[in-house]
MARBA-3410 file (N, C-alpha, C, O; in Angstrom, 1 decimal):
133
-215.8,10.5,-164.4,-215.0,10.2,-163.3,-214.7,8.7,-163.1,-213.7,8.2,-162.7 ~ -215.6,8.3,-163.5,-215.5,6.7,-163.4,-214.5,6.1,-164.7,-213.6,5.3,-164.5 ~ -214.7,6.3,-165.5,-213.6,6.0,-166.8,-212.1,7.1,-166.4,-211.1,6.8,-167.0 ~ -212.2,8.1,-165.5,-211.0,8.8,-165.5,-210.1,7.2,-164.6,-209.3,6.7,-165.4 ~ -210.1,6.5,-163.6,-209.0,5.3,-163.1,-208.6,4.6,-163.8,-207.4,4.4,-163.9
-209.4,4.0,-164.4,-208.6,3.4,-165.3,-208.0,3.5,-166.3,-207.1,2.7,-166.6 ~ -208.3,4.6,-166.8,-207.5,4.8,-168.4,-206.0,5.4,-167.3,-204.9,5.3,-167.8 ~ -206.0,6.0,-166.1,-204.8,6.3,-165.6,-204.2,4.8,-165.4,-203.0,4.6,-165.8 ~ -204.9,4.0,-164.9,-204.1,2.9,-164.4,-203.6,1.9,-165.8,-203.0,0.9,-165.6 ~ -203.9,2.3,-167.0,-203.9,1.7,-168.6,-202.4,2.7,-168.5,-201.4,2.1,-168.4
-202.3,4.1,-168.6,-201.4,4.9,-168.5,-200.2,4.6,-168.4,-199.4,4.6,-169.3 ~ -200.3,4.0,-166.7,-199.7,3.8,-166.1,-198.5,2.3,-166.5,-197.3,2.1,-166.6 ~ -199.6,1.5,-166.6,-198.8,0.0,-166.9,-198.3,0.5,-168.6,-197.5,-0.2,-169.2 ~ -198.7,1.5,-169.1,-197.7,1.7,-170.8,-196.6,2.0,-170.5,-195.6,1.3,-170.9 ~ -196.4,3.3,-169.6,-195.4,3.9,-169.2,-194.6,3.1,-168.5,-193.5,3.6,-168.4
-194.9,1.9,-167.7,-193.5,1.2,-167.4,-193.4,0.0,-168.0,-192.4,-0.5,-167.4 ~ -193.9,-0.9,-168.9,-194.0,-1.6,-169.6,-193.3,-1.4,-171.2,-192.8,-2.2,-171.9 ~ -193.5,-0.1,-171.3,-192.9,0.5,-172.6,-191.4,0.4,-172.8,-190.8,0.0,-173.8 ~ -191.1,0.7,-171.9,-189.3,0.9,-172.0,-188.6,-0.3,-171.5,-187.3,-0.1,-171.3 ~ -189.2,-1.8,-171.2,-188.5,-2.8,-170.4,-188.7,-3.6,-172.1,-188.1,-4.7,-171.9
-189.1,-3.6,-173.1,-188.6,-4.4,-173.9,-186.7,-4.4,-174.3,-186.1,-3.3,-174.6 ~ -186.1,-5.9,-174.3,-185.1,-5.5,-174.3,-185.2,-5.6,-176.4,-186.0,-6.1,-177.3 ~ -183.9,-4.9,-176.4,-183.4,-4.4,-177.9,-183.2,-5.8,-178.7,-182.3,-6.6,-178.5 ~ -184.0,-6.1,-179.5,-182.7,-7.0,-180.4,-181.6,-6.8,-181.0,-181.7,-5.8,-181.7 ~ -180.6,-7.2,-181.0,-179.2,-6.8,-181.5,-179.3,-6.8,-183.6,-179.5,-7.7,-184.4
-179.1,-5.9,-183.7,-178.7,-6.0,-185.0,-177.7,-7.1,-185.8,-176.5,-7.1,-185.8 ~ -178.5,-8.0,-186.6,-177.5,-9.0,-187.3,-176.1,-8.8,-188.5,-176.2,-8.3,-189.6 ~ -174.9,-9.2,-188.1,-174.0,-8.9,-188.6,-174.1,-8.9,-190.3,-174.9,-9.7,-190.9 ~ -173.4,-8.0,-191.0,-173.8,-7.9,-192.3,-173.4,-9.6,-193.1,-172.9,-10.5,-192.4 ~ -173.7,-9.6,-193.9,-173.8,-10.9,-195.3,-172.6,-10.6,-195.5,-172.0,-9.6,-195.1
-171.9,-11.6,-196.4,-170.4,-11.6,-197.3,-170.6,-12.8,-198.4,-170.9,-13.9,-197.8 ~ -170.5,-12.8,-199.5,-170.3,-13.9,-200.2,-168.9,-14.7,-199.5,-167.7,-14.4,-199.1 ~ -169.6,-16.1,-199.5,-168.3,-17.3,-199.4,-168.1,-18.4,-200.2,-169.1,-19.1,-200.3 ~ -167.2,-18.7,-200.8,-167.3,-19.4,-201.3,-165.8,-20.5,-201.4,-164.8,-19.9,-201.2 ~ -165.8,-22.3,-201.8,-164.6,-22.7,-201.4,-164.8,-24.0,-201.7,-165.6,-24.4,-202.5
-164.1,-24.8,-201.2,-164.1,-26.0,-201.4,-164.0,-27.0,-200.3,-163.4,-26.7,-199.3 ~ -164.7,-28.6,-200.6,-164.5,-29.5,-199.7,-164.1,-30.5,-200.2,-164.9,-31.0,-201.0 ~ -162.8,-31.2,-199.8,-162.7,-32.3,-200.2,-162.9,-33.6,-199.2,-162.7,-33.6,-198.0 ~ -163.3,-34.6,-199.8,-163.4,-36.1,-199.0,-162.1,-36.9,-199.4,-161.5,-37.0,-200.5 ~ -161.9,-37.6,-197.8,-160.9,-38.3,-198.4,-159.5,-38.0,-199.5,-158.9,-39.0,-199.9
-159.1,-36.8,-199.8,-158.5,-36.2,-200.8,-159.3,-35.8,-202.4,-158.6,-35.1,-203.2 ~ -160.0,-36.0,-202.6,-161.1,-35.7,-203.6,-162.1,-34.8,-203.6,-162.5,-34.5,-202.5 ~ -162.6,-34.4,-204.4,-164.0,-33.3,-204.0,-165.1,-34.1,-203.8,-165.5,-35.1,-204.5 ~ -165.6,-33.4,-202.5,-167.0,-34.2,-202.4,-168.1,-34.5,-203.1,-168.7,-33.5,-203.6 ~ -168.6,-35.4,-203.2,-169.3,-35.0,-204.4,-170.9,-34.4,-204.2,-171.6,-33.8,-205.1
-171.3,-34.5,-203.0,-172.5,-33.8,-202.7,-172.7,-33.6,-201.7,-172.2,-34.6,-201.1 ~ -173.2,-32.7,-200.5,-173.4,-33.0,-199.1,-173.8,-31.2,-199.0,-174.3,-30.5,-200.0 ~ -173.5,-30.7,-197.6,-173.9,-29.3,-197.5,-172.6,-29.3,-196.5,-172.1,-30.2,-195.9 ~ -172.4,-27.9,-196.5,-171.6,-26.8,-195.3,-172.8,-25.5,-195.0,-173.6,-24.9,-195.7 ~ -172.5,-25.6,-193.5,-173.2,-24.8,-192.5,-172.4,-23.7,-192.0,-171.4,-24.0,-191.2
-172.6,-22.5,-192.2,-172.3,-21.6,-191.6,-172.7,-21.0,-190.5,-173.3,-20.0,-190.9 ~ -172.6,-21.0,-188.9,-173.2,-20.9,-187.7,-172.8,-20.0,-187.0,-172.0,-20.1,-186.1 ~ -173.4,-18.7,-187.4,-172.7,-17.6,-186.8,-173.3,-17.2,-185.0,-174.4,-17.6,-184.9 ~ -172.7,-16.6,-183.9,-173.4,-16.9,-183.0,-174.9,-15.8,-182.6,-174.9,-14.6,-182.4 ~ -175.7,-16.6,-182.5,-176.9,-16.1,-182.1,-177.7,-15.9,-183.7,-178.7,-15.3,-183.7
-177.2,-16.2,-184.7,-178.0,-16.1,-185.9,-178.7,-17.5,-186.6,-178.1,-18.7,-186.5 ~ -179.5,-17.4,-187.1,-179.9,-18.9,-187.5,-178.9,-19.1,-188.9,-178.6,-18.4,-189.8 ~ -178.7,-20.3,-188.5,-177.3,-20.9,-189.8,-177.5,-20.5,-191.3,-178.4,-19.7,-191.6 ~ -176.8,-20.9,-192.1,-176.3,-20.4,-193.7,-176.3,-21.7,-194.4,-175.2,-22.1,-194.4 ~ -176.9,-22.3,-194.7,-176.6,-23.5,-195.4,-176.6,-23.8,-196.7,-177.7,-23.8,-197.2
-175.5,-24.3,-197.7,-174.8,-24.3,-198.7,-175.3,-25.8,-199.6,-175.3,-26.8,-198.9 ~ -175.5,-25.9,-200.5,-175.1,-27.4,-201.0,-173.6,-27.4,-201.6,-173.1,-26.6,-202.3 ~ -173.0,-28.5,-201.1,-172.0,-28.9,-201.9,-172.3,-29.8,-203.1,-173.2,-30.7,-203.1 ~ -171.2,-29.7,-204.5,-171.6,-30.4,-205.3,-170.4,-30.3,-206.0,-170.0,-29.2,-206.4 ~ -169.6,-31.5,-206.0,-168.4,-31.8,-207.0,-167.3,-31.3,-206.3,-166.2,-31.4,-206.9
-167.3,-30.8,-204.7,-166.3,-30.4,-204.1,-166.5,-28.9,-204.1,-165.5,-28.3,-203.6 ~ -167.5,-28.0,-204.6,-167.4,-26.7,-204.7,-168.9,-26.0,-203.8,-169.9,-26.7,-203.6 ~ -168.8,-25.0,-203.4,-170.0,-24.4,-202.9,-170.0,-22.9,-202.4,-169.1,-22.2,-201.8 ~ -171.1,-22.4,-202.7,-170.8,-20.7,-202.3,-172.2,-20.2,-201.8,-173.1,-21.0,-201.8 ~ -172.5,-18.7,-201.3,-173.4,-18.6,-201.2,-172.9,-17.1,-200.0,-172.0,-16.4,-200.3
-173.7,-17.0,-198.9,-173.7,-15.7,-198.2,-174.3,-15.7,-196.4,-175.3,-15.7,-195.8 ~ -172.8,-15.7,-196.2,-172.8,-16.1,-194.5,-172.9,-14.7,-193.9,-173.1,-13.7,-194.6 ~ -172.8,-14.6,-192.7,-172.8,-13.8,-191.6,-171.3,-13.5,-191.9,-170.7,-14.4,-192.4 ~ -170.6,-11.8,-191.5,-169.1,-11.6,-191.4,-169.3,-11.9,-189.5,-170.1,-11.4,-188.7 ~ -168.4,-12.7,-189.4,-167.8,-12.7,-188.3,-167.6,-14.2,-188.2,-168.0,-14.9,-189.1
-166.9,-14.9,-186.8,-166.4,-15.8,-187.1,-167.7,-17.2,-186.7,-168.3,-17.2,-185.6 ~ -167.9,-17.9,-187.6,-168.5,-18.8,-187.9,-168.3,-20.5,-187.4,-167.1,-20.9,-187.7 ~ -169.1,-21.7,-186.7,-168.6,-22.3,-187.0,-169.2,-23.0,-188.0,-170.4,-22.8,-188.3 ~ -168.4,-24.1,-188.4,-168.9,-24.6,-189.6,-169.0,-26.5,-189.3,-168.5,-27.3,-188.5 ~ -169.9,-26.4,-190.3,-170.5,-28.1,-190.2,-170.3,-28.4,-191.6,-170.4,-27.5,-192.4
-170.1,-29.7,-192.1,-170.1,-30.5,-192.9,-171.1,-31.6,-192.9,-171.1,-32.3,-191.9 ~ -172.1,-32.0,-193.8,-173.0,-33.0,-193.4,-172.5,-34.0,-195.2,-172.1,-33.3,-196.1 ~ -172.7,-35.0,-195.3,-173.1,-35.6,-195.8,-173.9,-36.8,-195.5,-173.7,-37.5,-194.5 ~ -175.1,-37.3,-196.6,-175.7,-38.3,-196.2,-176.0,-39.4,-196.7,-175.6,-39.4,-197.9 ~ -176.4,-40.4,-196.6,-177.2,-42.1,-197.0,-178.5,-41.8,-196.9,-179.0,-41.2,-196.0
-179.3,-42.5,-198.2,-180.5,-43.1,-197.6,-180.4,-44.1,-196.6,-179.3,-44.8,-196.6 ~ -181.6,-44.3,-195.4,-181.7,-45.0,-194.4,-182.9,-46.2,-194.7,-183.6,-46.4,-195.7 ~ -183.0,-46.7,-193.9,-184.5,-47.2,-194.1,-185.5,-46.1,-193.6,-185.0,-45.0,-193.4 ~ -186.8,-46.2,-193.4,-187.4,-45.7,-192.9,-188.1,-45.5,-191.8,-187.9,-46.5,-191.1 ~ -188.6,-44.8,-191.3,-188.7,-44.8,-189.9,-190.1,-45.3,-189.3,-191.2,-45.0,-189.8
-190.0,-46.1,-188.3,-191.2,-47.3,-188.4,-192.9,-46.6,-188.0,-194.0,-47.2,-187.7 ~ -192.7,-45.4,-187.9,-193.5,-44.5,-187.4,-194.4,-43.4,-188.7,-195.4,-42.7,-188.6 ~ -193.5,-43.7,-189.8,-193.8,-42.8,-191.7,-194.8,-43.9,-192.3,-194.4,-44.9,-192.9 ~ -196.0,-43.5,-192.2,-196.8,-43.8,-192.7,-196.4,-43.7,-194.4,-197.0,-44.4,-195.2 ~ -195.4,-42.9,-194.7,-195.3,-42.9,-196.2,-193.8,-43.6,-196.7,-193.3,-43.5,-197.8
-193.0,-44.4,-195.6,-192.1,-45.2,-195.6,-191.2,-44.5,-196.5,-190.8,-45.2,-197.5 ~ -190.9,-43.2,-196.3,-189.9,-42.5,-197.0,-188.2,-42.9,-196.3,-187.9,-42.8,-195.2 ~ -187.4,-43.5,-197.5,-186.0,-43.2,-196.6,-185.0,-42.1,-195.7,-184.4,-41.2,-196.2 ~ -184.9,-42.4,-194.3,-184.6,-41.5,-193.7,-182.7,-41.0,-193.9,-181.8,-41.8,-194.0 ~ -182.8,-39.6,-194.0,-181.3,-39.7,-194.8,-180.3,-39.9,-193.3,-180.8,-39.5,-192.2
-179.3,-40.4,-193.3,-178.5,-40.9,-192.4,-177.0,-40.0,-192.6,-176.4,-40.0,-193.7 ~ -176.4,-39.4,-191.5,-174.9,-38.6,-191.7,-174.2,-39.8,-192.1,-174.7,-40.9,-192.0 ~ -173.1,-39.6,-192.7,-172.4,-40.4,-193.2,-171.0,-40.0,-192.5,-170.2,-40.8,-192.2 ~ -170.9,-38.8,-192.4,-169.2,-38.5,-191.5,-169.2,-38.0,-190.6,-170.0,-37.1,-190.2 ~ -167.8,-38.5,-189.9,-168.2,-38.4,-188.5,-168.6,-37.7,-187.6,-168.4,-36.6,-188.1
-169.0,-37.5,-186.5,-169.5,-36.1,-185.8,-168.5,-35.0,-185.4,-169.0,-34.0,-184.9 ~ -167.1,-35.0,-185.4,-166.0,-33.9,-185.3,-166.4,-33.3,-186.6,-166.1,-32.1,-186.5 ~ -167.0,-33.6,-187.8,-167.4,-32.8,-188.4,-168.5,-31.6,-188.8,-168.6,-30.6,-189.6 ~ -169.7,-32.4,-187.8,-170.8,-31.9,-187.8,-171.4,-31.9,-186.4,-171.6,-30.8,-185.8 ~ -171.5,-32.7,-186.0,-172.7,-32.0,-184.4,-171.5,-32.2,-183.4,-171.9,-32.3,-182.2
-170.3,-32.2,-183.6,-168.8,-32.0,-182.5,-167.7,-31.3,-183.4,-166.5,-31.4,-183.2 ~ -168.2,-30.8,-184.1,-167.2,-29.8,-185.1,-166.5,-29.1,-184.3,-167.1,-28.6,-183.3 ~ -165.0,-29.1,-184.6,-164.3,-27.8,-184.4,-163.6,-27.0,-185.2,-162.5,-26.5,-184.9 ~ -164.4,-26.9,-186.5,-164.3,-26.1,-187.9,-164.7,-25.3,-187.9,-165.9,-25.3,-187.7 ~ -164.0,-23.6,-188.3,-164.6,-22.7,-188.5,-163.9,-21.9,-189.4,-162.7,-22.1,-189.6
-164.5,-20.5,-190.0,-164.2,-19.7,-190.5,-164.3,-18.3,-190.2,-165.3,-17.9,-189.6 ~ -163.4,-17.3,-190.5,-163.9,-16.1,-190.0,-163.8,-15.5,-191.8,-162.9,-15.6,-192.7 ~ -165.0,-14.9,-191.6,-165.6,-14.2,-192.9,-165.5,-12.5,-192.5,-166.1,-11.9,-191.6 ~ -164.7,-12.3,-193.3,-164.3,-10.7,-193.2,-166.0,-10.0,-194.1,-166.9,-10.6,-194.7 ~ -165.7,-8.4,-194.0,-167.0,-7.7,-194.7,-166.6,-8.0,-196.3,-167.4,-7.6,-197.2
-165.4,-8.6,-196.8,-165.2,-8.1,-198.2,-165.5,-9.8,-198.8,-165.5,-9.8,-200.0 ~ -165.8,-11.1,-198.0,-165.8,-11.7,-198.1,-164.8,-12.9,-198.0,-163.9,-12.7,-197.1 ~ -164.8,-14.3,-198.7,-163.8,-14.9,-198.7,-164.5,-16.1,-200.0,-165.5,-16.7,-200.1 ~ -163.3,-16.1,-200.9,-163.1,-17.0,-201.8,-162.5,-18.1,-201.9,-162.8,-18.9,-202.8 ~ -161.5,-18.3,-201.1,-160.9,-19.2,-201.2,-160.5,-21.0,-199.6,-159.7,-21.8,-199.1
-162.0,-20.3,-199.4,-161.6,-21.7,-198.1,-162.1,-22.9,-198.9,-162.8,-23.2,-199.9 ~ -161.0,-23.7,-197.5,-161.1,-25.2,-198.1,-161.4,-25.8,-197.1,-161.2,-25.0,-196.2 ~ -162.0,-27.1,-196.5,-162.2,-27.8,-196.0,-162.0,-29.2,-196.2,-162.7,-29.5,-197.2 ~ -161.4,-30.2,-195.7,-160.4,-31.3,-195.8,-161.0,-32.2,-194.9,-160.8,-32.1,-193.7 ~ -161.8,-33.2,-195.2,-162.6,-33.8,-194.5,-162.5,-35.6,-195.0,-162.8,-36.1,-196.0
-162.0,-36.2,-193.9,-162.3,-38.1,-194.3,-163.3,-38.8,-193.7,-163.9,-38.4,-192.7 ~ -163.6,-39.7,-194.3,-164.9,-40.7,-193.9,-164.6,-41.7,-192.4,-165.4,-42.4,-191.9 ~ -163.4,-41.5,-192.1,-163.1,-42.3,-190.5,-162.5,-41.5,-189.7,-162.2,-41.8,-188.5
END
């Protein structure tokens, strides 16, 4: 009788505890993307594109020679552009590594208003058109 309260009152907190987890949402399917960036009129010659779909953790690409591909989120995305500089280092790195520095401007990357919508069959042919001022 003494072990009968509590395992009711264990019961109890399952039975309403159980059903208040909320759902995670299922993540939107993958699509190959692939496309181009140019700088300045030219292909870039190295940097990355970010694909930022909402509520998913980003996609991130290397660019190299102006070209890049890989497998985003279908739906619409926005997108970042980063390239970088070595920096000096940061006076706090004990191992005085250079810290890499954006090189273009922030409308293209942490004030972007670039994006793409990636259908389920994919998309092959985006471009992105990006200058250094």
């Amino acid at each position: 009788m003494r072990l009968l309260a509590p395992l009711v009152c264990v019961g109890i907190i399952i039975a309403f505890t159980g059903g208040c987890t909320p759902s995670v949402p299922k993540p939107p399917p993958l699509a190959k993307v692939q496309g181009k960036v140019n700088l300045d009129g030219a292909p870039m010659k190295s940097g990355e594109i970010e694909f930022d779909a909402p509520a998913q953790p980003p996609k991130v690409f290397k660019v190299e020679d102006g070209v890049f591909s890989g497998e985003a989120f279908t739906t619409k995305n926005t997108v970042r552009i980063h390239m970088y500089k070595e920096g000096p280092p940061a006076s706090t790195d004990p191992d005085k590594k250079p810290m890499r520095m954006e090189v273009l401007p922030a409308k293209y990357n942490a004030q972007t208003t670039l994006s793409a919508d990636v259908p389920a069959a994919g998309a092959s042919d985006l471009k992105f058109d990006v200058t250094s001022n």
